[in-house]
C-alpha positions as a LaTeX table, in Angstrom:
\begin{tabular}{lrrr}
\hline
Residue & $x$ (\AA) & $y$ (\AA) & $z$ (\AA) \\
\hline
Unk1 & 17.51 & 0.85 & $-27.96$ \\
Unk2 & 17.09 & 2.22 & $-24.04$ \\
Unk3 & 13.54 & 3.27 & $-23.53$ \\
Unk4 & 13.22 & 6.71 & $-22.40$ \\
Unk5 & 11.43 & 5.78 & $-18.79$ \\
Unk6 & 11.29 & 3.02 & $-17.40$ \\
Unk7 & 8.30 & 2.66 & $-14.38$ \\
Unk8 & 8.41 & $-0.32$ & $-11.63$ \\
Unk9 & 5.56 & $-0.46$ & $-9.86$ \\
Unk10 & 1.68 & $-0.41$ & $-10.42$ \\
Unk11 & 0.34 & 1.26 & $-7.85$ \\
Unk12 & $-1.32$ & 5.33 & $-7.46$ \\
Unk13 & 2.90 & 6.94 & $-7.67$ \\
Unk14 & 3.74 & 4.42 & $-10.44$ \\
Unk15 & 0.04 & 4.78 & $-12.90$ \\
Unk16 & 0.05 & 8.78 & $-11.79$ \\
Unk17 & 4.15 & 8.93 & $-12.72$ \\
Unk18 & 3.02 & 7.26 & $-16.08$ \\
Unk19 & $-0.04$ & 9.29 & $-16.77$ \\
Unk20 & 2.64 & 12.12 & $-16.54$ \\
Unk21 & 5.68 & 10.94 & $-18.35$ \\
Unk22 & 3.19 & 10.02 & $-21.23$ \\
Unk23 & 1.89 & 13.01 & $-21.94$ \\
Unk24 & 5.42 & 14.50 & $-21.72$ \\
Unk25 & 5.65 & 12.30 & $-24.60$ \\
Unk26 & 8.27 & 10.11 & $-22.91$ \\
Unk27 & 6.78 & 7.41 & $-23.46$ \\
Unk28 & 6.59 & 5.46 & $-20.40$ \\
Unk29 & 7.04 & 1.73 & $-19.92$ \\
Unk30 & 5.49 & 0.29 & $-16.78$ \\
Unk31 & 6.71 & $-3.00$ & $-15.14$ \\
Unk32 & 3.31 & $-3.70$ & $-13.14$ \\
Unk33 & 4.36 & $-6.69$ & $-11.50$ \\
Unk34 & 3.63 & $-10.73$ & $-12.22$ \\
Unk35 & 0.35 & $-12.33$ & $-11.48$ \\
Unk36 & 1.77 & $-14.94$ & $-9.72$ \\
Unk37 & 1.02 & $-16.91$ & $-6.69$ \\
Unk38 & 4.35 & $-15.73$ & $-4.51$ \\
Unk39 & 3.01 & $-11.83$ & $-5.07$ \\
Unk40 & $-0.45$ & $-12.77$ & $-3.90$ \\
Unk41 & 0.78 & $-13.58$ & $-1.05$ \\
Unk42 & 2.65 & $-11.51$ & $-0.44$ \\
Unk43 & 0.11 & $-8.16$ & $-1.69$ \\
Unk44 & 2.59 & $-7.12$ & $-4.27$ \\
Unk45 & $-0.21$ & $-8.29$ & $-7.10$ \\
Unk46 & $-0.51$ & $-5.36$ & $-10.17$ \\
Unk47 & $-2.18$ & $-2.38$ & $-8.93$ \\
Unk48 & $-0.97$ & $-2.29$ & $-5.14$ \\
Unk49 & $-2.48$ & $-2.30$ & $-1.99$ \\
Unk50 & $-5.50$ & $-0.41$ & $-3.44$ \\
Unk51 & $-6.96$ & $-3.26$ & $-5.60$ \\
Unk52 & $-6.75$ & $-5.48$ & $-2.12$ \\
Unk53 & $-9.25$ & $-2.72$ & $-0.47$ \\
Unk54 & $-13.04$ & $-2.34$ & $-0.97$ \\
Unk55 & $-14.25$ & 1.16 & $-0.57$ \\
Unk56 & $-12.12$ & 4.67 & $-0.98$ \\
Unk57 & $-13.53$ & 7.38 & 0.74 \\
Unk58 & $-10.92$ & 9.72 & 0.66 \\
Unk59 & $-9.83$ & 9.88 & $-2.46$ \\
Unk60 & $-10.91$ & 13.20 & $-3.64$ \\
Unk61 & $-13.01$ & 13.10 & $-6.42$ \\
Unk62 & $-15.20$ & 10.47 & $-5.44$ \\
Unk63 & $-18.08$ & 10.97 & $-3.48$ \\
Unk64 & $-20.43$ & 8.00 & $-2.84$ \\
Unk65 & $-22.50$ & 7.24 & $-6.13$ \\
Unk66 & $-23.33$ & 4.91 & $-8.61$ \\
Unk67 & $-20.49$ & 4.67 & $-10.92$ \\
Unk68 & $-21.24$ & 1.24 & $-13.18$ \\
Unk69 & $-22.23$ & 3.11 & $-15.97$ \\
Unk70 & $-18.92$ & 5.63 & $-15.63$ \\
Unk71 & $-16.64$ & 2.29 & $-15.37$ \\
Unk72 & $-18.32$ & 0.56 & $-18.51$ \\
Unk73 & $-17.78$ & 3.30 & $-20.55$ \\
Unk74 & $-14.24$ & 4.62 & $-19.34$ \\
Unk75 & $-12.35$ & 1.31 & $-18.65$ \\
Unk76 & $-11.35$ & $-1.33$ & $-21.50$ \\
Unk77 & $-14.80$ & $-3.70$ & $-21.81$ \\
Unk78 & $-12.12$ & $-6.78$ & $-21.73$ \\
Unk79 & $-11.00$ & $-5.60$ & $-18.36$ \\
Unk80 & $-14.08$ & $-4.43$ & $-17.13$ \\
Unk81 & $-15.63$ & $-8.17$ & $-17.11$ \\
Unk82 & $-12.63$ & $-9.12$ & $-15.04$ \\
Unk83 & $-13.60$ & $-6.98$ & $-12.56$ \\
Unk84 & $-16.32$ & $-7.23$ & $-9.53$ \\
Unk85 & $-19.30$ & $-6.10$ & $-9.79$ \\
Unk86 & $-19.65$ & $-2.39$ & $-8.87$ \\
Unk87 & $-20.91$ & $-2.07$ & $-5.15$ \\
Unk88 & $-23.12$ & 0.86 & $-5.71$ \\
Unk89 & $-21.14$ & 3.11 & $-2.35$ \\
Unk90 & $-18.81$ & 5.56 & $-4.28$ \\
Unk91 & $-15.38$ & 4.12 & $-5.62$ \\
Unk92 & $-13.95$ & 0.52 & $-4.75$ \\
Unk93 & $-9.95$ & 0.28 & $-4.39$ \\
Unk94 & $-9.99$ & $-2.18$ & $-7.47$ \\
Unk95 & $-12.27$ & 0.49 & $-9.54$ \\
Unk96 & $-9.62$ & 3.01 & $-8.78$ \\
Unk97 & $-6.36$ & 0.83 & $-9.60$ \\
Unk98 & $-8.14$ & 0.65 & $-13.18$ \\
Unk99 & $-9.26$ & 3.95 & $-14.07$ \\
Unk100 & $-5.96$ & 5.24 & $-13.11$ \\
Unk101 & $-4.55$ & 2.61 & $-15.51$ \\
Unk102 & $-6.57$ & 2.98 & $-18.09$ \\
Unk103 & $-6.26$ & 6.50 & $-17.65$ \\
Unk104 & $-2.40$ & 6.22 & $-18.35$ \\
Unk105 & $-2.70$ & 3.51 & $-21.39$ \\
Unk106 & $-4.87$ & 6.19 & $-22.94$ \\
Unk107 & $-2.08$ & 8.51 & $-23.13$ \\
Unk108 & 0.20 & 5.56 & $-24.53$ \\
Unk109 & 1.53 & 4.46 & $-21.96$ \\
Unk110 & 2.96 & 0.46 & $-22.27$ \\
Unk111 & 2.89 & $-2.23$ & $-19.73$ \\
Unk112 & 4.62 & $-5.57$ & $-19.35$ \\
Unk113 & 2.80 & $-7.53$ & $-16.58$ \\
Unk114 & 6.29 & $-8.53$ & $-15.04$ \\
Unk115 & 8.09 & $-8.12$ & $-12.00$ \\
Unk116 & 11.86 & $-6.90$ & $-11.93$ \\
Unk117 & 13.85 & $-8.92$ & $-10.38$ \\
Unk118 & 17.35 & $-7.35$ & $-10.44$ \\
Unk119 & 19.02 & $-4.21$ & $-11.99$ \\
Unk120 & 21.83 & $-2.53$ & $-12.53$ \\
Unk121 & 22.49 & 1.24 & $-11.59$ \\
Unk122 & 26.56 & 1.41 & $-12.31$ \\
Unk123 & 26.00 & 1.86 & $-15.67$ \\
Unk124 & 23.94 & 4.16 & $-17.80$ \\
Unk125 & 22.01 & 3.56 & $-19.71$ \\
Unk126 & 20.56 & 1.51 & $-16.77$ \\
Unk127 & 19.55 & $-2.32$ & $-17.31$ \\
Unk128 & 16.44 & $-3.96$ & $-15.82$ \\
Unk129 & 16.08 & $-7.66$ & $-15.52$ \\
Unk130 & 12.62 & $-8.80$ & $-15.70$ \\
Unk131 & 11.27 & $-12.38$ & $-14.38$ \\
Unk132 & 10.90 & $-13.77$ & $-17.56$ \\
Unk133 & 14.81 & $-13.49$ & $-18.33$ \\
Unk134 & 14.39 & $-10.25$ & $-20.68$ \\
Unk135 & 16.94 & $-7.55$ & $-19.93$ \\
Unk136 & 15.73 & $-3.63$ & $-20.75$ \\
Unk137 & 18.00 & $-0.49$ & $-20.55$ \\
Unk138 & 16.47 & 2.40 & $-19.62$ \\
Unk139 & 17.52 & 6.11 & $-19.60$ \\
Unk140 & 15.92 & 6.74 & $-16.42$ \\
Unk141 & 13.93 & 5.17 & $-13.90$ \\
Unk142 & 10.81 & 5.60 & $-11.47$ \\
Unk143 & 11.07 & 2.98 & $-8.46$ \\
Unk144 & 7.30 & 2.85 & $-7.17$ \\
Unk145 & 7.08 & $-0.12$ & $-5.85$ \\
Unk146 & 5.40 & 0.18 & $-2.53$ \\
Unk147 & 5.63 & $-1.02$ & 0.51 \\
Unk148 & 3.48 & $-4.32$ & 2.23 \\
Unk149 & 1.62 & $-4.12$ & 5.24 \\
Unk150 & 3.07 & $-6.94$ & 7.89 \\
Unk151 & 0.25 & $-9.42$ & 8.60 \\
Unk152 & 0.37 & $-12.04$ & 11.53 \\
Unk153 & 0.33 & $-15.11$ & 8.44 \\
Unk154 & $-3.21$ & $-16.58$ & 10.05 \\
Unk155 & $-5.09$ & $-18.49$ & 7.84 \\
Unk156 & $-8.43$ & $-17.04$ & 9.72 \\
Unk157 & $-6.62$ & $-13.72$ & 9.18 \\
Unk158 & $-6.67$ & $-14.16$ & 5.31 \\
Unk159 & $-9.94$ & $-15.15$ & 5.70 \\
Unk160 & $-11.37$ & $-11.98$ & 6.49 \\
Unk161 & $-8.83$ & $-9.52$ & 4.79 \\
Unk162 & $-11.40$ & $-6.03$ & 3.90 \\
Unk163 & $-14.16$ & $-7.97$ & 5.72 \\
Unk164 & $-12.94$ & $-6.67$ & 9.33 \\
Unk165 & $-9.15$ & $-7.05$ & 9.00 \\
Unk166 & $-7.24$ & $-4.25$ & 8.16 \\
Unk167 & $-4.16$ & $-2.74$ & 7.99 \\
Unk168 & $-5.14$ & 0.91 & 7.88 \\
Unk169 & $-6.92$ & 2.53 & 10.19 \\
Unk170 & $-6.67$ & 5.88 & 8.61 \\
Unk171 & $-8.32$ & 4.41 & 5.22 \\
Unk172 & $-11.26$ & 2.36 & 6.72 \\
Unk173 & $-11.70$ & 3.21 & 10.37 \\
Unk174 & $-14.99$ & 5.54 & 9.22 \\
Unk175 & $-16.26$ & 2.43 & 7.76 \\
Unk176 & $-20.11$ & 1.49 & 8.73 \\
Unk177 & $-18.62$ & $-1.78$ & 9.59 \\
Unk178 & $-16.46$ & 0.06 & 12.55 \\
Unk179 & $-18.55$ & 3.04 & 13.58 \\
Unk180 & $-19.76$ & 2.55 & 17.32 \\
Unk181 & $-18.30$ & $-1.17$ & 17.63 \\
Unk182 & $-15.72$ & $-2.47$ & 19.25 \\
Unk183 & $-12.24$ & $-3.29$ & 17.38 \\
Unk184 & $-8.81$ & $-4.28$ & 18.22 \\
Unk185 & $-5.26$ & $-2.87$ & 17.41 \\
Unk186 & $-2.44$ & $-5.29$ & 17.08 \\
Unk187 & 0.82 & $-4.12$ & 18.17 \\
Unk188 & 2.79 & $-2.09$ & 20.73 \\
Unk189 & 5.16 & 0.13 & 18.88 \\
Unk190 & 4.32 & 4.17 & 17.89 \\
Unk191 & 2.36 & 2.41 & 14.75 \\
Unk192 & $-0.21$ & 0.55 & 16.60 \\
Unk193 & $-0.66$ & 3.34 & 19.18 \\
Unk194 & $-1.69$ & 6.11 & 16.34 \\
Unk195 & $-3.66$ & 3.35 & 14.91 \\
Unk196 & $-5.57$ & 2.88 & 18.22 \\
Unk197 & $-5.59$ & 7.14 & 18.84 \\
Unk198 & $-7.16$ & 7.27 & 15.38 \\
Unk199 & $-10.02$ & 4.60 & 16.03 \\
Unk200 & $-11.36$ & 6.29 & 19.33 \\
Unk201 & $-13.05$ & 8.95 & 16.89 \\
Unk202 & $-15.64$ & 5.94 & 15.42 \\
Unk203 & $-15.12$ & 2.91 & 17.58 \\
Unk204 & $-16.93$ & 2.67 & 20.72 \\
Unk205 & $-13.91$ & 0.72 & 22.10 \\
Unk206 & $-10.45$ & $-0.10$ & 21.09 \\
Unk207 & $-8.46$ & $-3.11$ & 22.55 \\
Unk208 & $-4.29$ & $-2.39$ & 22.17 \\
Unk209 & $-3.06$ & $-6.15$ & 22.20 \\
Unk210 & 0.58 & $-6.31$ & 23.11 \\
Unk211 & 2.56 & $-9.45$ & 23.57 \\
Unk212 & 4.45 & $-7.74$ & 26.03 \\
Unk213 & 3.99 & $-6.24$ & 29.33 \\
Unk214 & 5.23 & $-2.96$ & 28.39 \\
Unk215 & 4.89 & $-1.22$ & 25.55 \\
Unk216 & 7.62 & $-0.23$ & 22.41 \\
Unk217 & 5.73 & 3.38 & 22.24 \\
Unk218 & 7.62 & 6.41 & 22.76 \\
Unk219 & 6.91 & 7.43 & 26.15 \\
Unk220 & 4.52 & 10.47 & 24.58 \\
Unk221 & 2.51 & 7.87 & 22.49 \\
Unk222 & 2.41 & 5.90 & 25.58 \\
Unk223 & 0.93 & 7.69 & 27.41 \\
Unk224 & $-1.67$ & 8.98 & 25.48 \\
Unk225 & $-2.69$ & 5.07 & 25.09 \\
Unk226 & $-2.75$ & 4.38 & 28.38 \\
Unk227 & $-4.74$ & 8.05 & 29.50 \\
Unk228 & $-7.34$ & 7.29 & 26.71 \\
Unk229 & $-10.68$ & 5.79 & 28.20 \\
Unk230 & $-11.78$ & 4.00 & 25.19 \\
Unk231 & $-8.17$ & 2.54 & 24.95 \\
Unk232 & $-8.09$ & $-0.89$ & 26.99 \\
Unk233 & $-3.91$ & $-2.35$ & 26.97 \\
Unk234 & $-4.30$ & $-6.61$ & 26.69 \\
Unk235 & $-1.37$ & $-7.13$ & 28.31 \\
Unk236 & 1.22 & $-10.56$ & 27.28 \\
Unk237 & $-1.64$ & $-11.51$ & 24.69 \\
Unk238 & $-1.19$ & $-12.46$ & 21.13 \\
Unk239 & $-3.56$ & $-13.13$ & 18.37 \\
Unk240 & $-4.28$ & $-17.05$ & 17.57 \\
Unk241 & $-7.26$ & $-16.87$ & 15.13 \\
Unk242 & $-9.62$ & $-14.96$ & 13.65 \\
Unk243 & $-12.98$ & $-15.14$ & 14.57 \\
Unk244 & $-16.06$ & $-14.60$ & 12.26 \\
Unk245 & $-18.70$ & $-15.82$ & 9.05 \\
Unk246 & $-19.61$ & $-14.80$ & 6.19 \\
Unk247 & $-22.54$ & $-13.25$ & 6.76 \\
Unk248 & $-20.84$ & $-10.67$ & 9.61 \\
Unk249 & $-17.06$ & $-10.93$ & 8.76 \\
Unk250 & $-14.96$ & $-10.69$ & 11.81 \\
Unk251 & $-17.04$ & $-11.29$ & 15.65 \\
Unk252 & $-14.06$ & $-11.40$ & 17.72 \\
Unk253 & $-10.46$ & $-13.04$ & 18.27 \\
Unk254 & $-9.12$ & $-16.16$ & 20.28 \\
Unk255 & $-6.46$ & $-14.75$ & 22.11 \\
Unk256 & $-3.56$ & $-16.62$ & 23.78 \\
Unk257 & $-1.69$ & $-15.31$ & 27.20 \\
Unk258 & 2.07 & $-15.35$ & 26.57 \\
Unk259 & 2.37 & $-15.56$ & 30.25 \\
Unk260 & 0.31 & $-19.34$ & 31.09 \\
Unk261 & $-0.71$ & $-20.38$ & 27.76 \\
Unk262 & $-4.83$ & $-20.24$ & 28.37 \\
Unk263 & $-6.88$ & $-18.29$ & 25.71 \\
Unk264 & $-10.02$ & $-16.54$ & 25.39 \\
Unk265 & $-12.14$ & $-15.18$ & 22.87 \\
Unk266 & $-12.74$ & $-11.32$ & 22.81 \\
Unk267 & $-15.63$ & $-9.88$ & 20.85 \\
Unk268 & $-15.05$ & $-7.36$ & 18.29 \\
Unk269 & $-16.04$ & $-6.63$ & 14.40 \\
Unk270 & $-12.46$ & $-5.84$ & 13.61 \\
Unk271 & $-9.03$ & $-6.23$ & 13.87 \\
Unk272 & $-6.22$ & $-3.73$ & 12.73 \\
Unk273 & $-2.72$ & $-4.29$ & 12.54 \\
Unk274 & $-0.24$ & $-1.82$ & 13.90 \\
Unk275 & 3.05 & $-4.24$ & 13.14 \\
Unk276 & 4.51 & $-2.10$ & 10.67 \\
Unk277 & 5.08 & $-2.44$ & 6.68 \\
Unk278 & 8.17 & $-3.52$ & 4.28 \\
Unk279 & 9.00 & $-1.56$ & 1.55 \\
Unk280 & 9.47 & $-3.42$ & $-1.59$ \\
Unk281 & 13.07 & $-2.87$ & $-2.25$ \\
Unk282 & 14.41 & $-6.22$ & $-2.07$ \\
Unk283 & 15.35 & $-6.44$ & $-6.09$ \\
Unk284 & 17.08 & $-3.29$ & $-5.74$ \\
Unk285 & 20.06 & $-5.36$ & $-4.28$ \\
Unk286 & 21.40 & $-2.95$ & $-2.06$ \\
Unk287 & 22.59 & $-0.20$ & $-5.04$ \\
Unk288 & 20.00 & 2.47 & $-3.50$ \\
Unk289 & 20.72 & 4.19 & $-0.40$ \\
Unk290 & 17.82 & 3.30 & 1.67 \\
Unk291 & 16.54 & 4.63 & 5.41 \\
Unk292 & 17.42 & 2.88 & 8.93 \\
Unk293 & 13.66 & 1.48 & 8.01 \\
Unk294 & 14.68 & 0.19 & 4.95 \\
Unk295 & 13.03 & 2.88 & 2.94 \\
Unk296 & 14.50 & 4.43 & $-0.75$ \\
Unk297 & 16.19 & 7.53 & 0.53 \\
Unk298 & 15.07 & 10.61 & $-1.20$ \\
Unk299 & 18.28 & 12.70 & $-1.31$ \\
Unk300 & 17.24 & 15.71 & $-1.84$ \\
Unk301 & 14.22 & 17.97 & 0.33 \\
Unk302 & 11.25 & 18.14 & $-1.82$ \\
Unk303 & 12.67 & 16.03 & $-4.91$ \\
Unk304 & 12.10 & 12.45 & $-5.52$ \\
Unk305 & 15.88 & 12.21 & $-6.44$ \\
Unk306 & 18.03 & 9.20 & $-4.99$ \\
Unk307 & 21.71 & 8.70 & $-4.43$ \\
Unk308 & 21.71 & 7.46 & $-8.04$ \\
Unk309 & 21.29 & 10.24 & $-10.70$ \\
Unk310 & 18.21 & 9.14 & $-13.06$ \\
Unk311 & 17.37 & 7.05 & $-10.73$ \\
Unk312 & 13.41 & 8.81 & $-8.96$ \\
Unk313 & 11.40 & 7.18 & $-5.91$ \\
Unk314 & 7.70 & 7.93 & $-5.25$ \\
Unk315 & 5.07 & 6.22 & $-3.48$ \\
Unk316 & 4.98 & 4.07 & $-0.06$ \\
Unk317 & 8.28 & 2.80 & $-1.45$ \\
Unk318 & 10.07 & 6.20 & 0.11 \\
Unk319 & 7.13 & 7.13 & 2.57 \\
Unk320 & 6.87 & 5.53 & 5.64 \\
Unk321 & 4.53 & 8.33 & 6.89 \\
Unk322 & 1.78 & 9.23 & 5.17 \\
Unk323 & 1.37 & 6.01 & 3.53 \\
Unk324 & $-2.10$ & 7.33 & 1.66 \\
Unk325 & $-3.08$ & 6.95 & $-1.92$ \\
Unk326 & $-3.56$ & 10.42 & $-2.44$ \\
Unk327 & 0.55 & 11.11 & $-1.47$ \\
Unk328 & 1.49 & 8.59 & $-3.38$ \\
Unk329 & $-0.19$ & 9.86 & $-6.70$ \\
Unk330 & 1.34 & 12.99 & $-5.56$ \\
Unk331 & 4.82 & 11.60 & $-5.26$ \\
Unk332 & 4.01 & 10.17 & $-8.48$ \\
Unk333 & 3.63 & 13.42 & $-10.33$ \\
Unk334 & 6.66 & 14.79 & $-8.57$ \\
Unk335 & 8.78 & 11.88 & $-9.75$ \\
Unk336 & 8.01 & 12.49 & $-13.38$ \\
Unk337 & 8.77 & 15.40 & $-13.36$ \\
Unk338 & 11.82 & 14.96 & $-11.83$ \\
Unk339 & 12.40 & 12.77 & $-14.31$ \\
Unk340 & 11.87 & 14.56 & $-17.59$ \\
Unk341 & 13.87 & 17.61 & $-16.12$ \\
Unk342 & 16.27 & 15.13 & $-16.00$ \\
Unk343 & 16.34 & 13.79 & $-19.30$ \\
Unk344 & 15.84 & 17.45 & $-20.93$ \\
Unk345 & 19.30 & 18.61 & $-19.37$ \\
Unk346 & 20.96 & 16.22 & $-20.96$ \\
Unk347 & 19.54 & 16.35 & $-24.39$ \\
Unk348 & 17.73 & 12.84 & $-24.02$ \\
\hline
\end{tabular}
């Protein structure tokens, strides 16, 4: 028998989407992704981007506070011994990812710690194909899958991932860690600039390292880069290891020159990428139309709809903009109710 929903993803648009859909009485089933070694490296583990983050400051909701004894009581005691211990500063990505679960398995909402691999929109209902060989049919379908953040793939780099590397400025540029320090944006494109804009409100420097000589910017973005004081271009440079211990996380970066091959080491507590993300749509094999980024296309203005009837998108999967928890849970909502409109007009 076809479930009613099916959910990919387990991120804030897929456990918001489910928290929705369940109370709908839909009855929701979410595919939150394998724990396997492939998706940890690659940051497509269950839960999303969030659970690789430390603290969430703007989430609303959550002001800083001491929330162990909230978490003990609210999330699943099995779970809850899994997890870190609470850092005492407000809500931790991690802490989030599992109240919003738990918040959605309350309502009844089922999960199959899976990823899914292939599927097949020419025929309704639709079938899934999960990674453990199971095939599901489904009446309709939520794609929330997300979208990675590109990473240079140095050791040193995974070293100090949330410890002064970052791949969002906007989330964790007001960090202590960053406030009146220097940091350093890799990238040249419109990306990296905005990243580097963004930072000149709490660093006390920013260092834009391009491997070129020119940068990819629109000319507008450009500019602004290169008329910012606390802005300093590193010109043919590129990033050969992270610098740093575990008592201060990142102290600076070896740097290479493109140009004669010598290297130095620059000094900074942090280092943000500005290289741009990839939306997880690889398993979609090509049957939804996607953007000239590679994107799921929403077809419709303010809908989550796609070019396949029954067929929803929410979350970074379809947002290369915003890119925030907070529009992703609201993408979420959006896409289940899309979704049960859906199914009511045709009697399901």
């Amino acid at each position: 028998m076809a479930e009613k929903i099916v959910i990919i993803g387990s991120g804030p648009a897929a456990w918001t989407a489910a928290i929705y859909t369940a109370r709908a009485n839909l009855e929701p089933l979410v595919f939150e992704g394998a724990m396997t070694e492939e998706n940890r490296l690659a940051g497509t583990l269950p839960l999303g981007q969030l659970a690789l983050t430390t603290e969430v400051e703007n989430y609303p909701g959550f002001p800083a506070g001491n929330l162990a004894r909230y978490l003990d009581d609210a999330i699943d005691p099995a779970q809850r011994r899994t997890m870190p211990p609470h850092s005492g500063h407000g809500v931790s990505g991690p802490e989030l990812m599992e109240l919003m679960r738990q918040q959605a398995l309350n309502f009844g909402t089922r999960k199959v710690t899976e990823d899914i691999v292939a599927v097949d929109f020419h025929t309704h209902p639709f079938r899934l194909s999960a990674g453990d060989g199971k095939v599901y049919e489904a009446l309709a379908v939520i794609v929330a899958t997300g979208a990675r953040a590109n990473y240079l793939g140095l050791e040193s780099e995974e070293r100090f991932k949330n410890r002064g590397v970052s791949a969002c400025a906007v989330c964790d540029a007001a960090l202590p860690r960053f406030r009146n320090q220097p940091v350093a944006v890799v990238g040249g494109g419109d990306a990296a600039v905005e990243e580097a804009v963004f930072l000149t409100k709490f660093a006390s420097h920013v260092y834009l390292i391009h491997r070129r000589d020119q940068l990819r910017a629109s000319k507008i973005m450009a500019q602004r880069a290169l008329e910012n004081p606390k802005i300093e271009i590193l010109w043919n440079s590129v990033v050969r290891e992270v610098l740093g211990d575990d008592e201060h996380g990142v102290t600076g970066l070896r740097l290479e020159d493109t140009v004669d091959g010598s290297t130095r080491d620059l000094a900074v507590v942090g280092m943000f990428l500005g290289i741009g993300h990839t939306p997880n749509t690889k398993f979609l094999g090509g049957q939804l139309e996607l953007t000239g980024k590679g994107y799921v296309k929403w077809t419709t203005p303010l809908r989550t709809y796609t070019s396949v009837e029954g067929v929803f998108a929410a979350g970074d999967v379809a947002d290369d903009y915003y890119r925030q928890a907070i529009t992703a849970a609201g993408t979420g909502c959006m896409a289940a109710l899309d979704a049960e409109r859906w199914l009511a007009e045709r009697g399901y």
